[in-house]
VEXDREN-2710 file (C-alpha; in Angstrom, 1 decimal):
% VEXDREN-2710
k/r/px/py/pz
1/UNK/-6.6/-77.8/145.3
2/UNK/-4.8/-77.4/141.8
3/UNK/-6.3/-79.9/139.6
4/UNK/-3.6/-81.4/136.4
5/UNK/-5.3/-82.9/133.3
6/UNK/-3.2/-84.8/130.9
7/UNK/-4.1/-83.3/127.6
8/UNK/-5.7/-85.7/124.8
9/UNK/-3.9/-86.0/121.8
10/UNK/-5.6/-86.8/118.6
11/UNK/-4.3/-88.1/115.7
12/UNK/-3.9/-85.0/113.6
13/UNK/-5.4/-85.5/109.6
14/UNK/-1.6/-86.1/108.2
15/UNK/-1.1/-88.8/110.5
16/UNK/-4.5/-90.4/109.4
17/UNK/-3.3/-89.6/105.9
18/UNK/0.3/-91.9/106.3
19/UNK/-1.6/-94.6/108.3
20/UNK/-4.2/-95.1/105.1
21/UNK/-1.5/-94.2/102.8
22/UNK/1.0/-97.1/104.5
23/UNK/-2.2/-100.1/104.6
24/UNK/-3.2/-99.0/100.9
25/UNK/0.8/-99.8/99.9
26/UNK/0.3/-103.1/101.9
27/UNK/-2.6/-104.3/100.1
28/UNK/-1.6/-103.5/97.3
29/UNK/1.7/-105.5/97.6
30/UNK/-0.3/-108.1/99.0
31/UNK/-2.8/-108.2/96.0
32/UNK/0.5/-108.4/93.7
33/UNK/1.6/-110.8/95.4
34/UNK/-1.0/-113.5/95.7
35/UNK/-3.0/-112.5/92.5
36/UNK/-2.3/-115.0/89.7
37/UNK/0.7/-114.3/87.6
38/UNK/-0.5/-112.9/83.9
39/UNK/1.1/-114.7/80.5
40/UNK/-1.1/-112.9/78.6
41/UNK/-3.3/-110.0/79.3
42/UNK/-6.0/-107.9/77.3
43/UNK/-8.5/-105.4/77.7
44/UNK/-10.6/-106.5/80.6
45/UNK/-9.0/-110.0/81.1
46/UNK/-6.3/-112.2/81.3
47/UNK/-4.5/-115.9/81.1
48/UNK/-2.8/-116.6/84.0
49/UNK/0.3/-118.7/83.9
50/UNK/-1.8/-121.7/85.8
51/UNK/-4.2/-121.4/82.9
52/UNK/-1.5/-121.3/80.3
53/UNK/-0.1/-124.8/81.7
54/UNK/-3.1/-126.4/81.8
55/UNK/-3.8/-125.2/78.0
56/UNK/-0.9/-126.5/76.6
57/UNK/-1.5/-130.0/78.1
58/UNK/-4.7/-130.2/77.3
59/UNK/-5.1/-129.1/73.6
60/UNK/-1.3/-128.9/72.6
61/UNK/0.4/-132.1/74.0
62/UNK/-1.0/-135.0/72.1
63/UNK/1.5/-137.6/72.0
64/UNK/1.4/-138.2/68.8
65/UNK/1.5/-134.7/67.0
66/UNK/4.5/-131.5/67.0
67/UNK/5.4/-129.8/69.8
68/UNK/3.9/-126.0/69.6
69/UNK/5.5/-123.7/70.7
70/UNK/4.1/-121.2/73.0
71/UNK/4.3/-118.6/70.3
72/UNK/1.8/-120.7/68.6
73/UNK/-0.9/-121.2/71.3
74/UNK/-0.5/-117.2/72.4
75/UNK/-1.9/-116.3/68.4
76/UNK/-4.6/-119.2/69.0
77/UNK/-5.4/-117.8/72.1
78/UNK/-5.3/-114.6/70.6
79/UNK/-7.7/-115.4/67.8
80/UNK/-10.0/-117.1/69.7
81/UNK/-10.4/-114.5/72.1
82/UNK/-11.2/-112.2/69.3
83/UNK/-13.8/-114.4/68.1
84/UNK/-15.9/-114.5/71.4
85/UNK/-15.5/-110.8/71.2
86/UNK/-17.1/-110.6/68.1
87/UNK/-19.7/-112.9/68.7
88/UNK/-20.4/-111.3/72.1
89/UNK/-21.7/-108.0/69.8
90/UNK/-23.4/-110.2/67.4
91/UNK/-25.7/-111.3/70.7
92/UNK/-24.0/-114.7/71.5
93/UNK/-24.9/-114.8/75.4
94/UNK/-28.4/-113.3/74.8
95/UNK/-28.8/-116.4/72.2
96/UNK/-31.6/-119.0/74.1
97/UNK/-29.1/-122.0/73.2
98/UNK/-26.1/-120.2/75.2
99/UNK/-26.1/-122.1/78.2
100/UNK/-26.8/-125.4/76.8
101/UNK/-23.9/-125.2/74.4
102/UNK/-21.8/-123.9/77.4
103/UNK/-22.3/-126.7/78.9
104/UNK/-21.4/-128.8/76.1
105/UNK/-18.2/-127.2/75.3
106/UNK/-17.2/-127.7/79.4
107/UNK/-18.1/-131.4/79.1
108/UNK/-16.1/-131.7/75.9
109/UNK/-13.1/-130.0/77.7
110/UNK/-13.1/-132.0/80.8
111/UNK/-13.3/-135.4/78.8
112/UNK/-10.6/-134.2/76.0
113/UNK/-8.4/-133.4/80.0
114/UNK/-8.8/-136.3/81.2
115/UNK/-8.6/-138.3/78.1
116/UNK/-5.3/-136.9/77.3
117/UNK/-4.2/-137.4/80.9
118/UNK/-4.9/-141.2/79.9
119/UNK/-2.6/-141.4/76.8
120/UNK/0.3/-139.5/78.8
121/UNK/0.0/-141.9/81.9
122/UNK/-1.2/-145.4/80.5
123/UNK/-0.1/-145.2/76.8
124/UNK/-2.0/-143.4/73.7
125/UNK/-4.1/-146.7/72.8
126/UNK/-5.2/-147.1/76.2
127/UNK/-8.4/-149.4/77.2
128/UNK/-11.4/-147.8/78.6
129/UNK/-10.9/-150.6/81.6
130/UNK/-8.1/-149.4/82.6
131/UNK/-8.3/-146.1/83.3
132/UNK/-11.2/-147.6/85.6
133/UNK/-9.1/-150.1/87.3
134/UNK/-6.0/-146.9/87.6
135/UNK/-9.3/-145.0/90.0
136/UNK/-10.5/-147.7/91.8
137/UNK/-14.0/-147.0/90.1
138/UNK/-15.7/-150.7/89.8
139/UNK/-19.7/-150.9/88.7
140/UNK/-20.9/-153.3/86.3
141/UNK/-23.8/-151.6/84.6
142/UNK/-26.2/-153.9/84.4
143/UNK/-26.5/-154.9/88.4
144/UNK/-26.3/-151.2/89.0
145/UNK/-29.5/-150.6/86.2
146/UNK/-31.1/-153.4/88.2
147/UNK/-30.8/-151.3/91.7
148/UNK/-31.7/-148.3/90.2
149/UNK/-34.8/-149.4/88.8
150/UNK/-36.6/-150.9/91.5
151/UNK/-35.6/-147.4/93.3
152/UNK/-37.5/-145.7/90.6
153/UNK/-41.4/-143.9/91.5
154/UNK/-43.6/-142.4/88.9
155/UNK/-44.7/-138.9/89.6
156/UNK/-48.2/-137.6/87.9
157/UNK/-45.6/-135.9/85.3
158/UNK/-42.2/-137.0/85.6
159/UNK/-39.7/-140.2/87.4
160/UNK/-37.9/-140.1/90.6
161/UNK/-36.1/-142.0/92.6
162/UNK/-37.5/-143.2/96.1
163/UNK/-34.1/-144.6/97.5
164/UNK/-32.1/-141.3/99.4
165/UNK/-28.8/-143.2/98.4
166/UNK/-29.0/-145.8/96.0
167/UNK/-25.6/-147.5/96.1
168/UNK/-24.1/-148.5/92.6
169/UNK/-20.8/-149.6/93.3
170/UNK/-17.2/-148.6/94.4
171/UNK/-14.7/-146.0/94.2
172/UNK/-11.7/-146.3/96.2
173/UNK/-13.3/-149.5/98.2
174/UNK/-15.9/-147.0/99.1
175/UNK/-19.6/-147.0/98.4
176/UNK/-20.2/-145.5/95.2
177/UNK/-24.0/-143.7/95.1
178/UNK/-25.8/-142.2/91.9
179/UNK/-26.1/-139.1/93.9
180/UNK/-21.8/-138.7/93.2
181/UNK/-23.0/-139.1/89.2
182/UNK/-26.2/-137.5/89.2
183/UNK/-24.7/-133.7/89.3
184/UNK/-22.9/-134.4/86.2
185/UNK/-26.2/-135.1/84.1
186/UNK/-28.4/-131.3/83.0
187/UNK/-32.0/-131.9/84.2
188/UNK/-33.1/-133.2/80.9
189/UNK/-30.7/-136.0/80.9
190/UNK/-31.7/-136.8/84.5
191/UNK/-35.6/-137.2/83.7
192/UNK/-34.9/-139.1/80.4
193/UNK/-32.5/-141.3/82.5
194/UNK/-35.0/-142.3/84.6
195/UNK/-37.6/-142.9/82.0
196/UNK/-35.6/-145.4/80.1
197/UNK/-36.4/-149.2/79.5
198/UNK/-33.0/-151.9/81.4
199/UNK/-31.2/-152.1/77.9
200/UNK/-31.5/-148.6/77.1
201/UNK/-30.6/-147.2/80.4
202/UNK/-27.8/-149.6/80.8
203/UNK/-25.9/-148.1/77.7
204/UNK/-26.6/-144.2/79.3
205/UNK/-25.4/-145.2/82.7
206/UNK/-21.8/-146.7/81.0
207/UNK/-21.5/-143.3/79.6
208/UNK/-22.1/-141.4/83.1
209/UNK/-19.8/-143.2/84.9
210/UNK/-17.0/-142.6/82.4
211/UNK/-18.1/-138.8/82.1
212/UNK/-17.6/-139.1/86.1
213/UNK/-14.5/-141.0/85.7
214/UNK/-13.3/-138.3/83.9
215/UNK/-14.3/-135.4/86.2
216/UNK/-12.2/-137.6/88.8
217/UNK/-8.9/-137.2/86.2
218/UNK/-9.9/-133.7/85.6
219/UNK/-9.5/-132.7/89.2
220/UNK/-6.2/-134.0/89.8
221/UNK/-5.2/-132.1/86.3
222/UNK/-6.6/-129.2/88.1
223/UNK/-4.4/-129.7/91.3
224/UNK/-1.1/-130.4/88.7
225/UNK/-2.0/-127.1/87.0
226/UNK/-3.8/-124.4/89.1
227/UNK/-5.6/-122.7/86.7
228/UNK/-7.9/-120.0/87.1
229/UNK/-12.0/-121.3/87.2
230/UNK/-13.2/-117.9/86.0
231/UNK/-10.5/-118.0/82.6
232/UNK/-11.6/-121.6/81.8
233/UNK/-15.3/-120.6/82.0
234/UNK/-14.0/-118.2/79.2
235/UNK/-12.1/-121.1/77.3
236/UNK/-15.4/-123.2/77.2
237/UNK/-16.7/-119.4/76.1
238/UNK/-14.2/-119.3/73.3
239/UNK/-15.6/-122.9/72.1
240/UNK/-19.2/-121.7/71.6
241/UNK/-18.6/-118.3/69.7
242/UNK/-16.4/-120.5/67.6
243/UNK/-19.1/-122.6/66.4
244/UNK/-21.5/-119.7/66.5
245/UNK/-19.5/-117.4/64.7
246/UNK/-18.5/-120.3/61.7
247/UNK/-23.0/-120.1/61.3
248/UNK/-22.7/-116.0/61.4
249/UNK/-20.4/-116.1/58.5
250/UNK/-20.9/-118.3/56.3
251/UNK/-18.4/-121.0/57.0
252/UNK/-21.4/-124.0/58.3
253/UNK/-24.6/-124.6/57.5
254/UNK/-27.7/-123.0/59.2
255/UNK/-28.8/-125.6/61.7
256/UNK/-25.5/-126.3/63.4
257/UNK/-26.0/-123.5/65.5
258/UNK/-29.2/-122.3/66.5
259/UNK/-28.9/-119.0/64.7
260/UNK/-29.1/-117.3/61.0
261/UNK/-26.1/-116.2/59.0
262/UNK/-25.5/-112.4/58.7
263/UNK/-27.4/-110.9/56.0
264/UNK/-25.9/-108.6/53.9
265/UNK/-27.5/-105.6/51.4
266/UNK/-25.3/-105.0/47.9
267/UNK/-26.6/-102.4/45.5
268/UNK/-28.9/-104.0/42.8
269/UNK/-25.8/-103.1/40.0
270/UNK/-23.7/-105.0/42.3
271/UNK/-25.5/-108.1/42.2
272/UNK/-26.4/-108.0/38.9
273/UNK/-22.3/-107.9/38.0
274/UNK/-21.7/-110.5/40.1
275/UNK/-24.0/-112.9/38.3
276/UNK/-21.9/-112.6/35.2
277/UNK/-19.3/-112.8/36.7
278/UNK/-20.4/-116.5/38.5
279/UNK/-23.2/-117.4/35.4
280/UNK/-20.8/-120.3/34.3
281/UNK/-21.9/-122.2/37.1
282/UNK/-25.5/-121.9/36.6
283/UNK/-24.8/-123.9/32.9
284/UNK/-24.9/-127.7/33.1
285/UNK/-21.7/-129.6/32.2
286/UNK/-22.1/-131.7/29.2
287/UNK/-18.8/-133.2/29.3
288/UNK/-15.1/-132.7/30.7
289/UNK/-11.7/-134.6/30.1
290/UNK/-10.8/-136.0/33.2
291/UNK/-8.0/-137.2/35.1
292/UNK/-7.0/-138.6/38.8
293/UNK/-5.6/-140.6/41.1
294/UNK/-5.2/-141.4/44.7
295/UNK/-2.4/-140.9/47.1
296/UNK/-2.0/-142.6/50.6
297/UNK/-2.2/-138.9/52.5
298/UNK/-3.1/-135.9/52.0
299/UNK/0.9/-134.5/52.3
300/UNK/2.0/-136.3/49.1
301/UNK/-1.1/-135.6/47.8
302/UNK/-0.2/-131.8/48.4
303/UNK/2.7/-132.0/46.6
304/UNK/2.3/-133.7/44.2
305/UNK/-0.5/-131.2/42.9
306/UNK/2.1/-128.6/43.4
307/UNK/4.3/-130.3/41.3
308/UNK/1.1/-130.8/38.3
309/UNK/0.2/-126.9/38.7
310/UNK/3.4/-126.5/37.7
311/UNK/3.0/-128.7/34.7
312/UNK/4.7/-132.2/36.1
313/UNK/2.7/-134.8/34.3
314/UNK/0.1/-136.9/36.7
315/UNK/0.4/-139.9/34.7
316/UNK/4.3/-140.1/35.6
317/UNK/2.6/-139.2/39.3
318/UNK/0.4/-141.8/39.6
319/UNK/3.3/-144.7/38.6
320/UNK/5.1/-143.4/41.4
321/UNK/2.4/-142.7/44.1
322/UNK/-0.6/-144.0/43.6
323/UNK/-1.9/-146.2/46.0
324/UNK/-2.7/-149.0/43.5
325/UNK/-2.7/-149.8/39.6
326/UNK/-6.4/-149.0/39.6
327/UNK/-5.2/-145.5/40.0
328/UNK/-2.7/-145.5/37.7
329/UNK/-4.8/-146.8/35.2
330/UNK/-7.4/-143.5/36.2
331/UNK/-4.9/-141.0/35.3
332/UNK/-4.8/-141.2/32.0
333/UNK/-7.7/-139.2/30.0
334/UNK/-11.3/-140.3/30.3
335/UNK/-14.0/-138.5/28.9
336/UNK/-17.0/-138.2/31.9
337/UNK/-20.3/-136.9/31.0
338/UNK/-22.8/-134.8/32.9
339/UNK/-26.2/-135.3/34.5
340/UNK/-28.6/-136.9/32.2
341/UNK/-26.1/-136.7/29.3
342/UNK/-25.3/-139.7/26.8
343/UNK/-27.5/-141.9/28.8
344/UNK/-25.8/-141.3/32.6
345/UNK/-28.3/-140.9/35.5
346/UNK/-28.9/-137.3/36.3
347/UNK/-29.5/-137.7/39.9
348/UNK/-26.0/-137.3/41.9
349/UNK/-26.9/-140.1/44.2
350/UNK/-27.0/-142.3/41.1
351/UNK/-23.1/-141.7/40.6
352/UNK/-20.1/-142.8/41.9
353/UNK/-18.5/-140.4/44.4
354/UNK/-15.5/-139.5/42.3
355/UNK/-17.4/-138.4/39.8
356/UNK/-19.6/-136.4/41.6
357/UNK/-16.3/-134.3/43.3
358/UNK/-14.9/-134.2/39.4
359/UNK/-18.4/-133.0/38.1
360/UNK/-18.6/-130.4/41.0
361/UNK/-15.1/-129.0/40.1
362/UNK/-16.3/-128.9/36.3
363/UNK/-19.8/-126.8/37.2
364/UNK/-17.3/-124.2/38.9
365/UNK/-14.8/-124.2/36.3
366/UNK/-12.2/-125.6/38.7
367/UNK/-9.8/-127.5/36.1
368/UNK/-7.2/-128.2/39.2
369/UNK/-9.4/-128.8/42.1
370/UNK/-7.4/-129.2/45.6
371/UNK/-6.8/-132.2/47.3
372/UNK/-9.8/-134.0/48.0
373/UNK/-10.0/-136.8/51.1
374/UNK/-11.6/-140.2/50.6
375/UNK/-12.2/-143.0/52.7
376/UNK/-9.3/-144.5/51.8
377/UNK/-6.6/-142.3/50.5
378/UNK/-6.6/-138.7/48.7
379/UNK/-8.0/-137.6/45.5
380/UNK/-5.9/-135.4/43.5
381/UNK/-7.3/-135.0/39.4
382/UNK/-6.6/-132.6/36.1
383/UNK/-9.7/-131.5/33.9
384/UNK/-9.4/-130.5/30.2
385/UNK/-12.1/-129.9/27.4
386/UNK/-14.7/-129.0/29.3
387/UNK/-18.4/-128.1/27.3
388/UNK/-21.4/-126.7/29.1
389/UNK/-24.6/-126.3/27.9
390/UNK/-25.2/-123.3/25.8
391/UNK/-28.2/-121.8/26.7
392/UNK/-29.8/-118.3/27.7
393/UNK/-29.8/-117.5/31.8
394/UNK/-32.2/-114.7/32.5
395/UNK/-31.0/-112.8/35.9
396/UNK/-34.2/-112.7/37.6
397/UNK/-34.2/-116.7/37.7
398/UNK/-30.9/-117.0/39.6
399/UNK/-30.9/-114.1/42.0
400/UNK/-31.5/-115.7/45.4
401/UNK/-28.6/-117.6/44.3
402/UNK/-26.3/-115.1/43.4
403/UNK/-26.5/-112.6/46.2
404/UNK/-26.3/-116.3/48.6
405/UNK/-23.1/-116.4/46.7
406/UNK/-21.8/-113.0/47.4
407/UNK/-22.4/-112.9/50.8
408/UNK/-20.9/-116.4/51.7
409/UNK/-17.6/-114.5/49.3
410/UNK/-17.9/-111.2/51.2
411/UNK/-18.5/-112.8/54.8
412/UNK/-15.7/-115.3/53.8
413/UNK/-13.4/-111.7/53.3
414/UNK/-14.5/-110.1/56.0
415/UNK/-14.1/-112.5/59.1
416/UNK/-10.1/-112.1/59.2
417/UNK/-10.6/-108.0/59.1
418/UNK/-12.8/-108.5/61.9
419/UNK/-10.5/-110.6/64.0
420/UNK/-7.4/-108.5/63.2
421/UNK/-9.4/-105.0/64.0
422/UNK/-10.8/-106.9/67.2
423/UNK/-7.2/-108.2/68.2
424/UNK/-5.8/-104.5/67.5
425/UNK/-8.8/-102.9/69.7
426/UNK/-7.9/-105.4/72.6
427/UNK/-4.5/-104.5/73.3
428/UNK/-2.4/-108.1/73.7
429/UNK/0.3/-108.8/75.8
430/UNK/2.3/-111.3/76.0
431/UNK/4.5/-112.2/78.9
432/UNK/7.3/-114.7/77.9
433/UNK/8.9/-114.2/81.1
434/UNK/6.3/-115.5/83.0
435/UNK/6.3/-119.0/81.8
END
C-alpha cells in the first residue's frame, strides 16, 4: 500500500524576519503612544507635559503675583536642571545629608501644592480651619494626645506604641488612625514624637495632621495634573543642588549645607595684587558724609536711586517719597563717625542699624550703596568725604582674608559659565507644541 505524507512546512527565516519586524513596529507605536508626551527634553531625561502642568500651578500661579509665561519657567527649568548637573559632579548624592534634605525639599513641595491649591479654591487669606472642614478631617489635638499617650510603652531604648490602631479622629466620617499619619513622619520624628511631654506633643501632632491634610490636597492635584513620579523626584532633586550648590560657591554661608565651599589655588603674585587692589577695606573709617532716606518699597526705592546716580538730588527725593518727615529730615548731610571714633561705641551691636549698613558701605568704598530693605520700608543713602585711617597694612597679616575674597569674586564669576557650558552640553529642547 502507497503511503501519502503531507509535507511540513516551516516557517522559512524571512518569514520569521517580517513577523519580528511587524511586532517590533507595533511596540514601538504602542510605546509612542502611551509614553508621556515630552515639553522639554535633554540628555538623559525629560519634562513631560503632565509635569509641566503641575509646575506651573504649583510655583508659577500665585494669585497675587504676574503671570509667567512658559518661556519663563522652560529657562528656570533649564537652569535648575543645570544646577543639579553640576552639583551631581561636585558629589551631591554621595553627600551623607542627601537623603535627609531630599526629603525636606519633597515635604516643602507637597505643602507649597497643596497650600496653593488652598488660595485658588477658598481665597488667598484662607484659615487653616477651613481647609480642614473643605476634607472632612476633624481631630482636636489635645483628646487625640490624651489617646495616644496612654497607648504609649517604653522599650529598654526607645517608645512605642501598644495600641495596633489608635483611633484619633475622623476623615470623611471615617475613623481616622495615627497609622494614616505615621508614614509621613522620618524615623527620627517618630521616636521624638513619642518621647514628648502632653503640651509638647500636642503642638507636633497639630503640625502632622496639617502635613497629612496636605498630602490629601496633594493627591487630588496629582489626579488634576498627571505628572510623571520619577521627574518630580528630580524637581525635589533640583531643590537640594540649589541650596548645595549656593554653599559650593560662595553665595551662603558654610553651615547651611552640610558641605565646604570650593577651594580655589591663585599664584602667590596673584594674590598679593589683589590685596592692593581690595587694601582699602582693611583701613578703618574715621568718618563719612552721609545721607538717606526711606521709601515705602523697594520699586520706588529702585528708581529713585537711578534717578540720584544720575545726579537727581535726594533731598528733593526724600520730600516727595519718603515715608515720613523723619526721613526727610535724614537726607540732608550728617557727618557719622566710625567705630571707637569721637567717643561712638566701637562694637557694631552698640549702633543703630542704619548706621551699621552706611558704615559697611563706607569700609568698601561704596559711596552709592543699592537699595537696602528694612523692617519697615527701603533704605536708599549718598556718602561723600569719606577718611580712613592712615596707617601701614603689611600683606602677610591680611592674607587668609584676601585669597577668601578672591575666591568668593572668582566663584561668584564662574557659576553662570558653568551653568551656560552645562546647558550647552545637555542639549535642550523645547516643545511649544506640546502644551
Amino acid at each position: 500500500m502507497r503511503k501519502f505524507f503531507l509535507p511540513l512546512r516551516l516557517p522559512g527565516i524571512t518569514g520569521i524576519s517580517s513577523t519580528v519586524f511587524i511586532l517590533l513596529i507595533i511596540g514601538y507605536g504602542c510605546w509612542i503612544y502611551f509614553s508621556p508626551i515630552p515639553i522639554i527634553s535633554f540628555k538623559n531625561g525629560q519634562i513631560s507635559k503632565g509635569t509641566f502642568s503641575y509646575l506651573r500651578f504649583v510655583f508659577y500661579s500665585e494669585p497675587a503675583k504676574k503671570d509667567f509665561s512658559n518661556d519663563q519657567i522652560y529657562k528656570d527649568c533649564q537652569q535648575n536642571i543645570a544646577i543639579a548637573h553640576i552639583a551631581d559632579e561636585l558629589g551631591l548624592k554621595e553627600d551623607h545629608y542627601y537623603y535627609q534634605f531630599l526629603r525636606l525639599a519633597r515635604q516643602a513641595r507637597i505643602q507649597k501644592a497643596a497650600v496653593c491649591w488652598l488660595k485658588h479654591t477658598i481665597g488667598p487669606n484662607f484659615e487653616i480651619q477651613q481647609a480642614f472642614d473643605r476634607f472632612k478631617i476633624e481631630s482636636d489635638p489635645k483628646q487625640a494626645t490624651e489617646i495616644i499617650q496612654s497607648c504609649i510603652k517604653r522599650d529598654v531604648h526607645k517608645f512605642r506604641i501598644d495600641c495596633p490602631e489608635v483611633v484619633v479622629g475622623k476623615f470623611k466620617n471615617k475613623a481616622l488612625k495615627l497609622s494614616m499619619i505615621k508614614p509621613l513622619l522620618s524615623q527620627k520624628e517618630w521616636y521624638q514624637f513619642l518621647s514628648f511631654l502632653p503640651a509638647p506633643m500636642a503642638d507636633a501632632y497639630k503640625n502632622y495632621l496639617r502635613r497629612f491634610m496636605y498630602y490629601i490636597i496633594h493627591k487630588k492635584i496629582i489626579e488634576i495634573y498627571s505628572p510623571i513620579q520619577k521627574e518630580l523626584s528630580d524637581i525635589d532633586h533640583y531643590h537640594v543642588a540649589k541650596r548645595y550648590i549656593s554653599v559650593k560657591y560662595g553665595m551662603s554661608h558654610d553651615g547651611i549645607y552640610p558641605t565646604q565651599r570650593l577651594t580655589l589655588d591663585f599664584p602667590k603674585t596673584v594674590l598679593f595684587n589683589h590685596f592692593f587692589a581690595i587694601k582699602h577695606r582693611f583701613l578703618s573709617v574715621e568718618s563719612v558724609d552721609v545721607q538717606y532716606t526711606v521709601f515705602e518699597d523697594m520699586d520706588t526705592a529702585k528708581s529713585v536711586y537711578e534717578r540720584i546716580k544720575e545726579g537727581e538730588n535726594i533731598i528733593q527725593m526724600a520730600k516727595k517719597y519718603a515715608i515720613n518727615n523723619h526721613f526727610i529730615k535724614t537726607a540732608y548731610p550728617k557727618k557719622l563717625y566710625g567705630y571707637g571714633v569721637n567717643g561712638m561705641p566701637s562694637h557694631p551691636e552698640q549702633r543703630a542699624i542704619i548706621d551699621n549698613f552706611l558704615l559697611n558701605a563706607a569700609q568698601n568704598n561704596q559711596l552709592n550703596p543699592y537699595p537696602h530693605q528694612l523692617d519697615k520700608g527701603v533704605l536708599v543713602a549718598c556718602l561723600s568725604n569719606l577718611k580712613k585711617e592712615n596707617i601701614k597694612l603689611n600683606y602677610p597679616e591680611y592674607q587668609f582674608e584676601v585669597k577668601r575674597d578672591l575666591t568668593l569674586k572668582t566663584l561668584k564669576t564662574k557659576l553662570p559659565i558653568d551653568i551656560e557650558d552645562m546647558i550647552e552640553s545637555l542639549l535642550f529642547r523645547f516643545f511649544k507644541e506640546n502644551i
